[in-house]
N, C-alpha and C positions, 0 to 999 in steps of 0.2 A: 683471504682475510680482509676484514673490514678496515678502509681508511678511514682514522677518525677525524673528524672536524677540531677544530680547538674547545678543550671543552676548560672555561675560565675555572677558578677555585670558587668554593660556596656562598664564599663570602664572608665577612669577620663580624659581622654582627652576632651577638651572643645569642638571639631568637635563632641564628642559625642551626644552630647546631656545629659552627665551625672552630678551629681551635686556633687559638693565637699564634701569630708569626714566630720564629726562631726568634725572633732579635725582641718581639716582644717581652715573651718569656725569658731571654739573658735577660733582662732589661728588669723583669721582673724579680730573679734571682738575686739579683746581686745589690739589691734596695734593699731590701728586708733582711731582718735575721731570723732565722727560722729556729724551733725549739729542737726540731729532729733532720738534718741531711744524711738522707740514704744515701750511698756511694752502690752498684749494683742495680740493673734491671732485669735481672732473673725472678726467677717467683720466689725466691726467699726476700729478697730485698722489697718485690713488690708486693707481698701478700702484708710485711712490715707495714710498710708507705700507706697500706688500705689500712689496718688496725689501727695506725697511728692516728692519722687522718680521722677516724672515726669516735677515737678517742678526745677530738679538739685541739688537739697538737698541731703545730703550723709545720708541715711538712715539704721538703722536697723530696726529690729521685732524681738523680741521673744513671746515664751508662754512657761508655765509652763506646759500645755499639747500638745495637738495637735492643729493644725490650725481648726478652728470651732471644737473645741471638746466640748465645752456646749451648749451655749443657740442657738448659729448661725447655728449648725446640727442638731435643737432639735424645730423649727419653724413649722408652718401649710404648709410651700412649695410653698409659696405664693406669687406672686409680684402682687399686687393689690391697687388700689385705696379708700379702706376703704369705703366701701357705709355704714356702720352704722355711720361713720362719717356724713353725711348728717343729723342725726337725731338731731344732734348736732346744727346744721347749719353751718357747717365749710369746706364751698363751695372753698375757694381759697384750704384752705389743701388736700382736695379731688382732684382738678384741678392740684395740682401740683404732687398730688400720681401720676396722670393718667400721666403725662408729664415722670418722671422717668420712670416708669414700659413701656412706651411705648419705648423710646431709647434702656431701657433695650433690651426687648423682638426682638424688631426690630433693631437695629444697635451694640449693643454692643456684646449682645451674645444670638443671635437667635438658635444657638446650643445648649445652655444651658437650652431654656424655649421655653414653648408650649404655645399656646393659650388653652385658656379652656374655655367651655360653664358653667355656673350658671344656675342652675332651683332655684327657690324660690317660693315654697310651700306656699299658701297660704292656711289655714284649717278652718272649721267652730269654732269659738268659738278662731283662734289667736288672736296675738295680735296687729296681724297690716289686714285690709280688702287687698282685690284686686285694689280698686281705688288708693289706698294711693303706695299699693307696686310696681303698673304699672307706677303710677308719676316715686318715685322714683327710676325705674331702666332706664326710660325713662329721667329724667335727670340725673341720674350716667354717663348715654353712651355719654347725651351730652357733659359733662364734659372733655370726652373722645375724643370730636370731631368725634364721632359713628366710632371712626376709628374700632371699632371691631361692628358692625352693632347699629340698634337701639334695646334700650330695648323694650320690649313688653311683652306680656300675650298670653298664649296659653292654652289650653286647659288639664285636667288631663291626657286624653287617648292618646295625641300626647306625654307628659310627658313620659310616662310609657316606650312608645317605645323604647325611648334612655334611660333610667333609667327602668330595666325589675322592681328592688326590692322595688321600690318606693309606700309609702302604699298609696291608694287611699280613702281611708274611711273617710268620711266627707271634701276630697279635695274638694276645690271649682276650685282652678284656680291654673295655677303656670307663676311665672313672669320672665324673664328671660334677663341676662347680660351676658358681658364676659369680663374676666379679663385672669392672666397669673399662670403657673406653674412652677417647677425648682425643682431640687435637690440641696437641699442648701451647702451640702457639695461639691458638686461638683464646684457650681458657689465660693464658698469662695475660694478654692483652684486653680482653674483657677484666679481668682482675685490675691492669693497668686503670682502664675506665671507671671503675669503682673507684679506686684509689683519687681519681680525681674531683670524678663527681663528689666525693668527701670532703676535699678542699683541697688537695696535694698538688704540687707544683710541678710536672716533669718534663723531664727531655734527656733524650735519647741522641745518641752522636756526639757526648762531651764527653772529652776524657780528662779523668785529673793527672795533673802534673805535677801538685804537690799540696801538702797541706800548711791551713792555717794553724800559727800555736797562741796562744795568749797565757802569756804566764806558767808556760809548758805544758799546756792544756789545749787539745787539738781543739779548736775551734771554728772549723772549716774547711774549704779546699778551693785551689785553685784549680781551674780548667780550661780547655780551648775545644771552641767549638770546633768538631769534625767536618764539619759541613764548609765552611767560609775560614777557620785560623781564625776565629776572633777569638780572645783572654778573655776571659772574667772569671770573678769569683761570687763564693756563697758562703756567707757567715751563719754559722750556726750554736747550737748551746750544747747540742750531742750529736757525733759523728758515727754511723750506722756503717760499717764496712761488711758488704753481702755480695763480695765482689767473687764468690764461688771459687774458683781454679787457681785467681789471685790473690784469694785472701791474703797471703803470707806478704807478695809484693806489696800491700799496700800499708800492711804491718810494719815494713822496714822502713817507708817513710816515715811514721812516725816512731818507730826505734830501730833504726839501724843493727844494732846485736838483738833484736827479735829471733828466737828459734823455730823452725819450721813448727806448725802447730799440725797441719792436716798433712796426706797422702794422694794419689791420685789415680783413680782407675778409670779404663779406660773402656768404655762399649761401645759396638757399631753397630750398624744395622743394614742390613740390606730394603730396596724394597721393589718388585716385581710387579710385573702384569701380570694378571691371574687368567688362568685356561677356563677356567670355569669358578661357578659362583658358588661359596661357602658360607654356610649356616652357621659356624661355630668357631673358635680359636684353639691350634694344637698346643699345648704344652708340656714336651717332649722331658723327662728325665735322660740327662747325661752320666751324669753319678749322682754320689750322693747327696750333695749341697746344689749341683747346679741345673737349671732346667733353660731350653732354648724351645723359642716362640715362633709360632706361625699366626698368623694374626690377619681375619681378615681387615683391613682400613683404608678407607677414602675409597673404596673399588679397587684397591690395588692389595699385596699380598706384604707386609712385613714379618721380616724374619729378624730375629737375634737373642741376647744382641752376647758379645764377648765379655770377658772381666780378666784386665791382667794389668797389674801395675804401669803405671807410666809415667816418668818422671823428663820429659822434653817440657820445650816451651807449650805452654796450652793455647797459644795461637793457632800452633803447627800441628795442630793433634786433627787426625784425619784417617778414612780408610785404608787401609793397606792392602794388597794380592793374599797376605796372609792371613788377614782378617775375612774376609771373601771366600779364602778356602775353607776359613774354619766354620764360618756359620753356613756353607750349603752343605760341607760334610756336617755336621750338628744336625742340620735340619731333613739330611736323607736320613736319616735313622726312621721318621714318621712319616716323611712326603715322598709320595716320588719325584722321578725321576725325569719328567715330563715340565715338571712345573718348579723344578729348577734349572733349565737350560741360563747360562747365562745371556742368554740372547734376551731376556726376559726379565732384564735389571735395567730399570730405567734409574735408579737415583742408589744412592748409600751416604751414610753420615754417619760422623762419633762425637762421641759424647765425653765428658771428664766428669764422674763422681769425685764428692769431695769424701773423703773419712776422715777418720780421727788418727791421728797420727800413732805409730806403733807397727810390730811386728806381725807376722802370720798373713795368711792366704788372704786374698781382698776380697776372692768370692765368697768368704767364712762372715766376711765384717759386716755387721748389723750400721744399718746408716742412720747413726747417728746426728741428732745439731747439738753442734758446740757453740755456746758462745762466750766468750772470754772478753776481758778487759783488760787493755794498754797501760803502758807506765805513761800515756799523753790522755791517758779517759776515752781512748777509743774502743767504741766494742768492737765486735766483731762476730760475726755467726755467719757456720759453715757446715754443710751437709746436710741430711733427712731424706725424706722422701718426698716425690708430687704428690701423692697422696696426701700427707698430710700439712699442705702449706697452710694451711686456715690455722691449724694447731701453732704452726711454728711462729706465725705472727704474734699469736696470742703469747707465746709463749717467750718472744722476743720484749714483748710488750711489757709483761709480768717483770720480766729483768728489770727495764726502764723506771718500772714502777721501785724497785727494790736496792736504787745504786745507794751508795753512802751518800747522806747529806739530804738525800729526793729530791735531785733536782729538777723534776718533774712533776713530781707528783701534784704538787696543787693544781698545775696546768692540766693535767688529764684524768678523764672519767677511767674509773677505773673497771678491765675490761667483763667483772663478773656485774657491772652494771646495762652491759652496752647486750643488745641484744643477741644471739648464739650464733642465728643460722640465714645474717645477711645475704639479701639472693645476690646476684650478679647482674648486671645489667642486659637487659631482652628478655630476661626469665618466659617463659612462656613454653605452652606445649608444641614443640617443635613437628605434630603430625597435624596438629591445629591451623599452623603458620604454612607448613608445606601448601595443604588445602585449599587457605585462603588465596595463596599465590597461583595455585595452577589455576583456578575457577575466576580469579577479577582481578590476577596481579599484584592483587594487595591493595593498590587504590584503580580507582577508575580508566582502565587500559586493558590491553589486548593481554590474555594470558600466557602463560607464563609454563616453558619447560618443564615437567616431574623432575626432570632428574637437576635442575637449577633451583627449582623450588626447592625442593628437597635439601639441595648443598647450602641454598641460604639461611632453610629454618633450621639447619644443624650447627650453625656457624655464627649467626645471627641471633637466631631468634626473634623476638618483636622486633627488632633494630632491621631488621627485612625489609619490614616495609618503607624505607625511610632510604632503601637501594632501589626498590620497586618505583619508587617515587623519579626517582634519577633517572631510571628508563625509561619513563612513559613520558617524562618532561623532553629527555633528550633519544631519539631513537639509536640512536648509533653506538648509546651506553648500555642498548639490552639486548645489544649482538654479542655472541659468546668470544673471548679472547683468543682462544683454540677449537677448532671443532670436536676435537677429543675430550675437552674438557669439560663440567658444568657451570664454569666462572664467566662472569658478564664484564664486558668494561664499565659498569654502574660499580664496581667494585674497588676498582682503580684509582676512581673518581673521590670514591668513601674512604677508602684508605690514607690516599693523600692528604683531604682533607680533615678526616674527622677519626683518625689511626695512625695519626706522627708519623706515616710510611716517606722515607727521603732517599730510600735507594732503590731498584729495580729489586736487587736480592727482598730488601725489605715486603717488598709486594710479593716478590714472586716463590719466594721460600715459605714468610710465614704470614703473609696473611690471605695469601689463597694456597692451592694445592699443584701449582704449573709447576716448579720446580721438583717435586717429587714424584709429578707424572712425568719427566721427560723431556716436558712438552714446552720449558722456557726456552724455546726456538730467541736465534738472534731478532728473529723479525720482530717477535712478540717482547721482545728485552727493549726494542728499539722505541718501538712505538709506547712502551708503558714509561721509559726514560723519558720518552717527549711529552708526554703526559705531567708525569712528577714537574717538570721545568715548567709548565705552563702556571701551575699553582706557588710558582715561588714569586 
């Protein structure tokens, strides 16, 4: 493994491209009074923070951890149109999944997300035949305006090709869609950057401890930073609660007799080294309503994920032996046998979905956003889908527009003036950016890995070459951090500086891919710690 040299921070000049200090930014918070403070850095909160921002609204964001460091980096990686939805009959929700996920994939941030192929296994003895699952993949696509081909059915042994592990044994037929992929930390955090680049103020590692009232009208919140214990606060004129799994805790600060409003389900995920390379994504019928996933991503194999109520602390929400049992028996239904060893689970994580509070099965419940309003003027909004985060800002937004009194409104462009289908920051054709990188590195230097190219233009996008730069300047940041890996210490460097990254997890979970390979060795925690600290 490479010993790094000291490599300084980028520097705080705004031509940098670098981001202001922690203390600059308290410093910054807690002088202004901002029209909108977000409370939550998930993508509900942050895709909010980027509409608002866009809207001319003086915005902050915090979180108490990292940006998508729960439920939002802890998802199936999916931008999709919900086909079990269908069974439902909720043909308009489906048609509108397919609308977002399609902007997504194609205008907003085709860097971000891939198209991906669905097989769906149809077995002697499921619970759905071939005619039924052929209709509906055949109307999923129309939904879709076949903009990703027509569904259809093909055969088990055409299956197998693209899918080597796929068990065959009592397959009849398999039916096949296409829908979208993504690293979700990645897209939340580019989202983040948008959000900024907008105007919005954040940070990440502040938790609140309680809120401001004026006149019994929240008005803010107090916070300490995680990083150092230092107090401040943030004055604001509307308090945005997108605090996911805690919604409700943050409800009670400002009404104490608040009644729980949401639910909480509970999914994991496995995710493995794959024996061989797969062309396609399994998604296996269990019964009736539920389907578990085989999914190729990042070169490695994700399985899941679970759904069953969960009512513990949502700190403590985590994989269990029994969760592990259930999703590799789930997933031998269509895999073998071979390529679930558990010797072959480098990583697993869980996730909290928020619902809407009420009775009945949680894998029945359509994910819903609620957003409601406090006896202190606090909103709040909880639940949806990744799929559709661009909708739910918009749609959070629409609220803001719509309170008693408008106490907004004048201040903000309203959102059927602002333009639809905002790109994300890097936009670029991600097989473009690969190219450029393996052939000249992106700027003038020695080229550059396929398979690092590759992981930057997928990750990055134009923002690549701006890590490309970091290596040629400094050689030691374009040695790979693991040899297993395709991540560079140019990355580490970018992160720290120019990606609010303040923890090792920070770096090593969600804004590269070491931690779900395995491969966050103590060494490599070691030396990216020593890194982080050099930039503070």
């Amino acid at each position: 493994m490479t010993t790094l040299q000291s490599v300084p921070a980028l520097g705080t000049h705004p031509a940098s491209g670098s981001l202001p200090s922690r203390a600059e930014t308290r410093e910054q918070l807690s002088k202004a009074t901002y029209d909108l403070l977000v409370i939550g850095g998930g993508i509900l909160g942050i895709s909010t923070a980027w509409h608002a921002a866009q809207s001319g609204l003086r915005v902050a964001l915090v979180d108490a951890g990292d940006f998508a460091g729960a439920t939002s980096s802890a998802s199936s990686k999916l931008l999709h149109g919900g086909l079990r939805y269908l069974q439902t009959g909720a043909v308009k929700l489906v048609a509108e999944n397919h609308f977002e996920r399609r902007a997504v994939s194609r205008q907003v941030a085709p860097h971000l997300a891939n198209p991906l192929t669905f097989y769906l296994p149809v077995y002697k003895g499921g619970p759905h035949g071939a005619a039924k699952l052929g209709a509906g993949v055949f109307a999923y696509s129309a939904l879709s305006a076949f903009g990703d081909g027509v569904g259809h059915v093909i055969s088990p042994a055409r299956a197998q090709r693209d899918v080597p592990e796929l068990r065959t044994d009592n397959l009849k037929a398999v039916a096949v869609y296409g829908d979208d992929q993504m690293n979700d930390a990645r897209m939340a955090l580019m989202t983040v950057r948008a959000a900024v680049d907008a105007g919005a103020v954040v940070l990440n590692h502040a938790a609140v401890t309680g809120l401001r009232f004026t006149r019994g009208r929240v008005t803010g919140a107090e916070l300490e930073d995680r990083q150092d214990g230092t107090e401040f606060g943030v004055d604001a004129r509307l308090v945005l609660n997108a605090t996911g799994p805690w919604v409700d805790h943050l409800r009670k600060l400002e009404d104490p007799n608040a009644a729980p409003s949401i639910r909480l389900s509970k999914g994991a995920h496995l995710v493995l080294k794959r024996t061989r390379p797969w062309k396609a994504a399994l998604a296996t019928p269990i019964d009736k309503y539920r389907i578990t996933f085989a999914l190729p991503w990042e070169d490695m194999l994700l399985l899941g994920t679970t759904d069953e109520e969960y009512e513990g602390d949502p700190a403590d929400v985590a994989v269990t032996e029994k969760d592990t049992a259930q999703i590799l028996d789930e997933a031998a239904f269509s895999v073998r046998d071979q390529q679930l060893s558990r010797d072959l689970i480098t990583y697993s994580f869980a996730g909290l979905r928020v619902l809407p509070g009420g009775p009945g099965n949680t894998s029945k419940a359509k994910r819903e956003t609620v957003v409601t309003e406090g006896r202190g003027g606090m909103l709040s909004v909880a639940g949806g889908k990744w799929t559709t985060f661009r909708h739910i800002g918009r749609t959070v937004m629409n609220k803001l527009a719509a309170l008693p009194g408008h106490p907004l409104a004048e201040d903000m462009e309203p959102m059927a003036r602002l333009p639809k289908k905002v790109p994300l920051p890097g936009i670029a054709n991600p097989n473009a950016v690969a190219h450029r990188l393996m052939v000249d590195g992106g700027t003038p230097g020695p080229r550059m890995a396929a398979d690092t190219a590759r992981h930057l233009a997928t990750h990055y996008g134009s923002l690549s070459f701006d890590i490309a730069r970091l290596a040629n300047e400094n050689r030691a940041l374009a040695e790979r951090i693991h040899p297993d890996a395709p991540e560079i210490w140019a990355q580490v460097a970018y992160a720290r500086d120019r990606e609010w990254a303040e923890t090792a997890d920070d770096v090593l979970r969600r804004r590269t891919t070491l931690t779900v390979r395995g491969l966050a060795t103590d060494a490599v925690r070691s030396q990216v710690e020593d890194m982080l600290a050099e930039g503070r």
